[in-house]
Steps between C-alpha positions, in 0.01 A plus 500: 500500500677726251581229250310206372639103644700292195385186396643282760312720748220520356502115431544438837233742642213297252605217694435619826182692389347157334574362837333790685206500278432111586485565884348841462257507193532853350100450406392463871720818614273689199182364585544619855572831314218522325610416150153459314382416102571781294794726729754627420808448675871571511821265616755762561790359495379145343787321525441138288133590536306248756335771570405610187398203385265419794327859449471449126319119575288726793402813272426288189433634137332784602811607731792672476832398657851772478768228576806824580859436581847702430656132349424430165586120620168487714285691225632225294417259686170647539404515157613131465272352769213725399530333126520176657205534667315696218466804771403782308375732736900541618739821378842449597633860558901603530458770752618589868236688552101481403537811349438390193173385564151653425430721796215360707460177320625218770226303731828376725877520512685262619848555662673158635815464634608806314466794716819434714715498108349834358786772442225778518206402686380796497445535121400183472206544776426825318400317137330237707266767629455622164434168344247418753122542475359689759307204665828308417755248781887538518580193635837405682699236642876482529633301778843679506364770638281546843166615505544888620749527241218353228244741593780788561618452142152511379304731652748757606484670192096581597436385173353147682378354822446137638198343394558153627753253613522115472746224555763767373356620269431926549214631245469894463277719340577820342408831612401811318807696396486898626484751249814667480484852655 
């Protein structure tokens, strides 16, 4: 996507994402992650932030949740629900990339429905590696694209490789980068 949706758009994607989020609980899809007390995690690409929220509830207190998008609408609307709902342990970030993010310091990043939009995947799948712990998930799903072209997108890079895979969902982890010769 090389330009963040108006308001109309945006409107109308909240609509269909509260919808979503009824049949398929964001919460469950991060439990089966592995979303624990105390992570850290990352919704690239947050949209209105059921996913951000649900990982914030998850985490708790002693958690951290980066709630990213390119559309200052959705890290509005971010901020908004997390003040609602007196979630602290969310930062909204303006970004299209988790560059800006300490190196090293997410648990799990979470990419949904996004992948198939990104201008630059590349990049994008670059800061993700930085932003990652070691030990740490990328975690996928984006129905508008089929599953080879998921873990093609991903891993071709050799920066990750497929850890697991579940009702369309397609977790990596991240490899070792090579020392530059």
């Amino acid at each position: 996507m090389t330009k963040p949706q108006g308001r109309m758009a945006f409107a109308f994607m909240v609509l269909v994402f509260r919808v979503r989020d009824r049949l398929w609980p964001p919460a469950a899809v991060l439990r089966r992650v592995g979303v624990l007390p105390g992570h850290s995690v990352l919704d690239f690409g947050c949209g209105p932030g059921g996913y951000s929220l649900a990982a914030a509830r998850l985490v708790g207190p002693a958690g951290k949740v980066y709630a990213l998008d390119f559309n200052p609408l959705a890290v509005k609307a971010v901020q908004r629900a997390a003040e609602k709902e007196r979630l602290a342990n969310i930062t909204a970030v303006l970004a299209d990339s988790a560059a800006g993010l300490p190196k090293g310091s997410v648990d799990v990043a979470i990419l949904h429905d996004v992948l198939h939009l990104l201008a630059e995947p590349a990049k994008v799948i670059g800061s993700l590696h930085g932003a990652l712990k070691r030990e740490g998930l990328l975690c996928v799903d984006d129905h508008h694209m089929k599953e080879a072209a998921i873990i093609s997108a991903i891993s071709s890079g050799g920066l990750f490789e497929v850890s697991r895979r579940f009702q369309g969902t397609h977790c990596f982890i991240p490899l070792e980068r090579s020392p530059r010769r």
